[in-house]
C-alpha positions in Angstrom: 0.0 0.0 0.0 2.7 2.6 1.0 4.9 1.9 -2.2 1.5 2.7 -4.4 1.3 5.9 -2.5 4.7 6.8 -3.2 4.1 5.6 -7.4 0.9 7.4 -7.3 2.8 10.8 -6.4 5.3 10.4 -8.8 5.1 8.0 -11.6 6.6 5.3 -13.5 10.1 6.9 -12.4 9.8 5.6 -8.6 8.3 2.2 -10.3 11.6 1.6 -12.2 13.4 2.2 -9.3 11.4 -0.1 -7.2 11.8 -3.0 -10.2 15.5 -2.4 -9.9 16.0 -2.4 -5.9 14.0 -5.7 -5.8 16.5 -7.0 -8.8 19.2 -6.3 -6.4 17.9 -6.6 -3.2 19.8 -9.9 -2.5 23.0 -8.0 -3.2 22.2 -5.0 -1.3 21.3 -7.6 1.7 24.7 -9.2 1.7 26.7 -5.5 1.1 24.7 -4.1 4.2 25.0 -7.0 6.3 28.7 -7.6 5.6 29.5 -3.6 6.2 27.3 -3.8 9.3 29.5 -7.1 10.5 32.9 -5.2 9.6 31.5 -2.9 11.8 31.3 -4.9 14.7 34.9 -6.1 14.4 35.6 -2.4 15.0 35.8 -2.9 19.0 39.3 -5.3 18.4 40.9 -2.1 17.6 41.4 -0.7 21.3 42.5 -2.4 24.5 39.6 -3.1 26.3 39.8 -6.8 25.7 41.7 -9.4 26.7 43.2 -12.5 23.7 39.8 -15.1 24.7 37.4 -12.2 24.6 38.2 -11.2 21.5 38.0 -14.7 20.3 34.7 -15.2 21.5 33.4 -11.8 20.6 34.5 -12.9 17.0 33.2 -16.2 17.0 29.8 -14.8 18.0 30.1 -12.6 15.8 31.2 -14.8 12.8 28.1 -17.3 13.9 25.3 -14.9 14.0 26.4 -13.7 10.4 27.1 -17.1 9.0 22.9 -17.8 9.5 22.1 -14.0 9.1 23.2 -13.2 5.9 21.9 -16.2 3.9 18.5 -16.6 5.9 17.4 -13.4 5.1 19.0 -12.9 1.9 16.6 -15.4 0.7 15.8 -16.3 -3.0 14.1 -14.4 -5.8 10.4 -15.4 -5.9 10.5 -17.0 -9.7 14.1 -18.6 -8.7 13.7 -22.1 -9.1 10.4 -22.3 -10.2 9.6 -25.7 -12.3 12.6 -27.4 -10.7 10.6 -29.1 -8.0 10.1 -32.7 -7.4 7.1 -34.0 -6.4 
């Protein structure tokens, strides 16, 4: 409902650029995701931490993205389509 409100307003300019963010939403996920998880690694930098703090901070860290990123990344809606056994 929003996005029609927003096309409505503004035409077939804001629909081609909704067509393309949803081509490239997967990508955009995993750029985001992996500059937000960079981010996070930023706290190594000082001294606060000790060597198995670190280590655990990254494994954590590491974990949370490994299911993260692919898990919402998810799959185009038409990807795969006809390729289903049953």
């Amino acid at each position: 409902m929003a996005g029609r409100g927003l096309t409505a307003g503004h035409g077939a300019d804001v629909e081609r650029l909704l067509a393309v963010g949803a081509r490239r939403a997967r990508a955009v996920w995993t750029a985001v995701a992996g500059a937000v998880l960079a981010v996070f690694f930023l706290p190594f930098i000082g001294d606060g931490m000790d060597g198995g703090t670190r280590v655990s901070h990254a494994v954590m860290h590491l974990a949370v993205a490994a299911m993260l990123i692919p898990g919402l990344g998810g799959r185009s809606p038409g990807a795969g389509a006809g390729t289903a056994k049953g």
